[in-house]
Each structure stands twice: as C-alpha cells, then as structure tokens.
C-alpha positions as CSV (number, residue, x, y, z in Angstrom):
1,X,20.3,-25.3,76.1
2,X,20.9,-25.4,72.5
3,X,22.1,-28.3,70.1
4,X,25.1,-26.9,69.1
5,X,28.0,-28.1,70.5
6,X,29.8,-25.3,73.0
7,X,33.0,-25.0,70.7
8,X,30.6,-24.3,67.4
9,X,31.5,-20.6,65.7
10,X,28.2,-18.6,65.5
11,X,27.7,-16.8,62.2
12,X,27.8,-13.5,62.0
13,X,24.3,-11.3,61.4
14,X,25.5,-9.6,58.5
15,X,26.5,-12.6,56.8
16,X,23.8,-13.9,56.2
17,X,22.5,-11.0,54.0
18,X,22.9,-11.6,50.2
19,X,25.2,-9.1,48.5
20,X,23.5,-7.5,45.5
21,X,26.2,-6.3,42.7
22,X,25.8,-2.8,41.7
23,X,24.2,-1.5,38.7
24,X,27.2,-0.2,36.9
25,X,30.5,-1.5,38.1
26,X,32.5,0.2,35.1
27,X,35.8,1.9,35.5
28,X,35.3,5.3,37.1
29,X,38.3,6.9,35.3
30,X,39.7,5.8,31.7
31,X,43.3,3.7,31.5
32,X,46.2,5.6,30.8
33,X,48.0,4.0,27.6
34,X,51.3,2.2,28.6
35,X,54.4,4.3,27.3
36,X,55.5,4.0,23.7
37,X,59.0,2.2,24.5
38,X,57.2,-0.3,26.9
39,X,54.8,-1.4,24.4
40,X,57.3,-1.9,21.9
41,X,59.1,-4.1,24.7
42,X,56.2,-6.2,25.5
43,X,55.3,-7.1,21.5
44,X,59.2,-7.9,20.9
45,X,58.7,-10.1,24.2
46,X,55.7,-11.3,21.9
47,X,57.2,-11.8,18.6
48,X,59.7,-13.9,20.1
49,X,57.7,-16.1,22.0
50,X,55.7,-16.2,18.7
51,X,58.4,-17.5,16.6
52,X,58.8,-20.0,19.2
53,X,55.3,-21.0,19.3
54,X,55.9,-21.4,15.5
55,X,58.9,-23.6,15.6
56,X,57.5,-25.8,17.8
57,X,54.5,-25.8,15.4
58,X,56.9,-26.8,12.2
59,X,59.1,-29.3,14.1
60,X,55.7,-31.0,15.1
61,X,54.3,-31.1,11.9
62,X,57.9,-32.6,10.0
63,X,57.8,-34.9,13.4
64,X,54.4,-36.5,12.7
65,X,52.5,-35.1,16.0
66,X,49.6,-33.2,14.2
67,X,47.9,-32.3,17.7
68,X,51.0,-30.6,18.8
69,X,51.9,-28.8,15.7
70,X,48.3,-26.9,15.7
71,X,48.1,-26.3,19.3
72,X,51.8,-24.8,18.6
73,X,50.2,-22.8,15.2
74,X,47.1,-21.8,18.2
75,X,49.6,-20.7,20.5
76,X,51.8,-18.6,17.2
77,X,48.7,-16.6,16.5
78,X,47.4,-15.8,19.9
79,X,50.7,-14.7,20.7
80,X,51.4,-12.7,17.8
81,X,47.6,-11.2,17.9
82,X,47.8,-10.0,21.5
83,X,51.6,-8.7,20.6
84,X,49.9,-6.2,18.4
85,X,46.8,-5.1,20.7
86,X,49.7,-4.4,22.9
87,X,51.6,-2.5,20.5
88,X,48.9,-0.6,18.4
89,X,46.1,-0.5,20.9
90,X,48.9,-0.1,23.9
C-alpha cells in the first residue's frame, strides 16, 4: 500500500520534465505596418487623451496637489510619445 490517500491525483510523467526555452524565440515573419488611416486614428485617440492627461496636470498644479499634477504631466508625455510611435513608426 502506499501513503497517499486513494483520492490523491497522480502527476503526470511528463510533467515532471523541465521545459527548456528555445534558442531563438524571435518572430518568424516581420509585422505588417497598421494602415495609414488607422494610425492616424489611434494618435488622434492619443492626442486627446494627452490633452487630458495635461489638464488634469494644470488643474492639479493651480489646485495645490503637486503629486497629482506630475503623475498627470507623466501620464501627458507617455501618452503623447507612444501617439507618435504609433503614427510615425505605425
């Protein structure tokens, strides 16, 4: 008899065999670029979000919450710099 309760799952043989991650795990064929009207679509989507980002960053400043106001300026320029990968780099 064994220890194991009768109810216990047994494990399967193959599982216990580490998985070793291949050499080169690259793409094996290059991206297509997006089309030129839907990048222009996603950096509007950007710029607008953006300008929000901003006037949450100015209404915290003028309101005395310097924490809020540069996590808003963060949150401006990260949305404004990946509007433009998007747009240029598509």
């Amino acid at each position: 008899m064994t220890d194991r309760p009768p109810d216990a799952i047994e494990p399967a043989d193959d599982a216990a065999a580490p998985v070793e991650p291949s050499a080169d795990p690259g793409p094996s064929e290059p991206r297509e670029r997006r089309p030129l009207l839907e990048r222009i679509g996603l950096a509007g989507i950007a710029a607008v979000l953006a300008i929000l980002f901003g006037g949450v960053a100015a209404a915290s400043w003028v309101g005395g919450e310097p924490f809020l106001a540069v996590m808003g300026a963060i949150g401006c320029i990260m949305t404004a710099w990946v509007g433009g990968l998007t747009l240029f780099r598509g």
